[in-house]
C-alpha positions as CSV (number, residue, x, y, z in Angstrom):
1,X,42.5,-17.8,41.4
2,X,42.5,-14.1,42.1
3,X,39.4,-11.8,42.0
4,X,41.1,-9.7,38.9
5,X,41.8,-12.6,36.9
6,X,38.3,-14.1,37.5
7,X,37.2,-10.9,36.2
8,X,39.3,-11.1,33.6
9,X,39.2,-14.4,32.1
10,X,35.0,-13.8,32.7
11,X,35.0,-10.2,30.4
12,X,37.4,-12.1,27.9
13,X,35.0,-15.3,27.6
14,X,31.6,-12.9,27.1
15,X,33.7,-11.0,24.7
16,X,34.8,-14.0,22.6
17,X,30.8,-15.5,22.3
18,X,29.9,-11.7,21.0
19,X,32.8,-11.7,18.6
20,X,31.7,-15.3,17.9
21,X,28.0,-14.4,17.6
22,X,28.5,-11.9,14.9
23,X,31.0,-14.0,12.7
24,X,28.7,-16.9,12.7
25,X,25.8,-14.6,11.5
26,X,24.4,-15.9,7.7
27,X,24.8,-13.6,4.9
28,X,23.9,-13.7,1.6
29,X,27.3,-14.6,0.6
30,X,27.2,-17.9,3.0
31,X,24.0,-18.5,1.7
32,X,25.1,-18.4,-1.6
33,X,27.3,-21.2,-1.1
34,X,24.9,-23.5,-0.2
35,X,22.2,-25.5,-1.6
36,X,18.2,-24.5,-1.3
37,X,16.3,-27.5,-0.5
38,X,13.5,-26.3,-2.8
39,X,15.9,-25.4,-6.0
40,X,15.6,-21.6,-5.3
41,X,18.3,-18.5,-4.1
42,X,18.4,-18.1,-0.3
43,X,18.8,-14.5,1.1
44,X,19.3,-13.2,4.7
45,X,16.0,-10.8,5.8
46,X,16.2,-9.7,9.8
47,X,15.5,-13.1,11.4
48,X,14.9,-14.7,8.2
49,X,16.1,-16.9,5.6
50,X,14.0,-16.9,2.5
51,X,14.1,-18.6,-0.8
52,X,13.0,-17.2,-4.0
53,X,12.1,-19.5,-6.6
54,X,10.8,-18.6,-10.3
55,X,10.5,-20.2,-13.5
56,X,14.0,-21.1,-15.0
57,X,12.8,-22.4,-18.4
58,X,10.0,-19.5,-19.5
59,X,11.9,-18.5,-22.8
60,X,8.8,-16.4,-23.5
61,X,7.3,-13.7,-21.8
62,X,4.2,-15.2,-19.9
63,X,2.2,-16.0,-16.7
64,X,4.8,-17.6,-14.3
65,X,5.1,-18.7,-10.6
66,X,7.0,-16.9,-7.6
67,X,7.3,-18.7,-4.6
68,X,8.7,-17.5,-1.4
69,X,9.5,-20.1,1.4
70,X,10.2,-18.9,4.8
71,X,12.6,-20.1,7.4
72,X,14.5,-18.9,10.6
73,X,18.4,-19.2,10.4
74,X,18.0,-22.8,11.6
75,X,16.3,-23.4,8.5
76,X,12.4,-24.5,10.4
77,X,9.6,-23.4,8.4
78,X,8.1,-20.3,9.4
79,X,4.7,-20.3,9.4
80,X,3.2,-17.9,6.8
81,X,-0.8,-17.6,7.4
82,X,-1.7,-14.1,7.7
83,X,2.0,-12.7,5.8
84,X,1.9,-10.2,3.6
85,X,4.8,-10.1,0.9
86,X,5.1,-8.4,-2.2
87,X,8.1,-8.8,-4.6
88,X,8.8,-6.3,-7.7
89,X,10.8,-8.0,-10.8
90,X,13.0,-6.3,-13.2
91,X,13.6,-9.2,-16.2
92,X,14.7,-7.6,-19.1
93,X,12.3,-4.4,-19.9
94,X,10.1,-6.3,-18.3
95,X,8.8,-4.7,-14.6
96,X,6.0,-6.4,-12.4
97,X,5.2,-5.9,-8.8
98,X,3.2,-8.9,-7.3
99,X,1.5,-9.9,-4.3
100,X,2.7,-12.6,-2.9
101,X,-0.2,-14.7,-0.7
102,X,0.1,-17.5,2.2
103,X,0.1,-20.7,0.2
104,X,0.2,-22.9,2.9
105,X,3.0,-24.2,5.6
106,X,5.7,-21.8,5.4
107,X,5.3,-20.8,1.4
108,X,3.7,-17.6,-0.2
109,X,3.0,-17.5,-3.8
110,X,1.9,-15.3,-6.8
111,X,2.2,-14.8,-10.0
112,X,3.5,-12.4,-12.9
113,X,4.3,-11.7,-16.7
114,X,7.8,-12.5,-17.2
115,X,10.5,-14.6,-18.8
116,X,13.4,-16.4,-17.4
117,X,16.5,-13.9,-18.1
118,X,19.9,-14.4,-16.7
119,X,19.5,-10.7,-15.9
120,X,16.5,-11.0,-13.5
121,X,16.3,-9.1,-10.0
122,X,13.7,-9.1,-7.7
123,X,12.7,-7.5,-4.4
124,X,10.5,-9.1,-2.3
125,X,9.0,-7.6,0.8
126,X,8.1,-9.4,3.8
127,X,5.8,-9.0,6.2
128,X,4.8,-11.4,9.3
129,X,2.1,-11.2,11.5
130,X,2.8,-8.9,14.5
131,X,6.8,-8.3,13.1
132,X,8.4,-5.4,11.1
133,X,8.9,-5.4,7.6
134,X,11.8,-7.5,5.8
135,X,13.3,-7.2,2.8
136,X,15.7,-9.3,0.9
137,X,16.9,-8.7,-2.7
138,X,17.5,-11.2,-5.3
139,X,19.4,-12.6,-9.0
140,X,18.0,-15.8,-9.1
141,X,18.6,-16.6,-12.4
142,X,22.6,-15.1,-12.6
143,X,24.8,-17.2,-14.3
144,X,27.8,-16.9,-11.2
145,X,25.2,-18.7,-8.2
């Protein structure tokens, strides 16, 4: 085989595996498509997957759970001792920033004053131990997931 089509078929190969690279990343949109394992809404952050999950059923405005689990695109737990996450929630008129502490494993968890509305967004904010901020923006109650 000649030196110029060694060359080449190399360039075209290294091209194809970037090209490749980028069109297997996640996003939200794949993520949407597929199912949480811990009933939550999955969102892309850097080098992170995370999964926001809130009270479905609260009817009533009142003291309710957020949970953040942590995960790397091959979905392994991340480890979340000595994380720092906050996640601010819009649910109807009601708004609430919260901080979100380690909770053991890969899991943060807080809690806040709001009820379960189809309408609900949240930010969270994510920060690990020696790593740049993250964040990742959810609807984890919209009707369409």
């Amino acid at each position: 085989m000649s030196p110029i089509r060694t060359l080449f078929l190399s360039l075209a190969s290294v091209a194809f595996l970037v090209a490749s690279e980028n069109s297997l990343a996640h996003t939200d949109e794949v993520l949407a498509t597929q199912k949480a394992p811990n009933g939550g809404e999955l969102r892309v952050a850097g080098p992170y997957h995370l999964e926001l999950v809130v009270a479905t059923d609260s009817r009533e405005v009142r003291e309710n759970p957020i949970v953040l689990h942590v995960s790397d695109h091959d979905g392994v737990a991340i480890p979340t001792a000595g994380a720092r996450a906050t996640a601010t929630l819009l649910a109807g008129k009601i708004k609430a920033t919260v901080t979100l502490a380690a909770d053991g494993g890969n899991r943060l968890k807080g809690f806040a004053k709001y009820a379960s509305t189809p309408d609900m967004k949240v930010v969270v904010t994510l920060t690990l131990p020696g790593q740049p901020a993250e964040q990742a923006r959810f609807t984890p109650l919209a009707t369409s997931r």
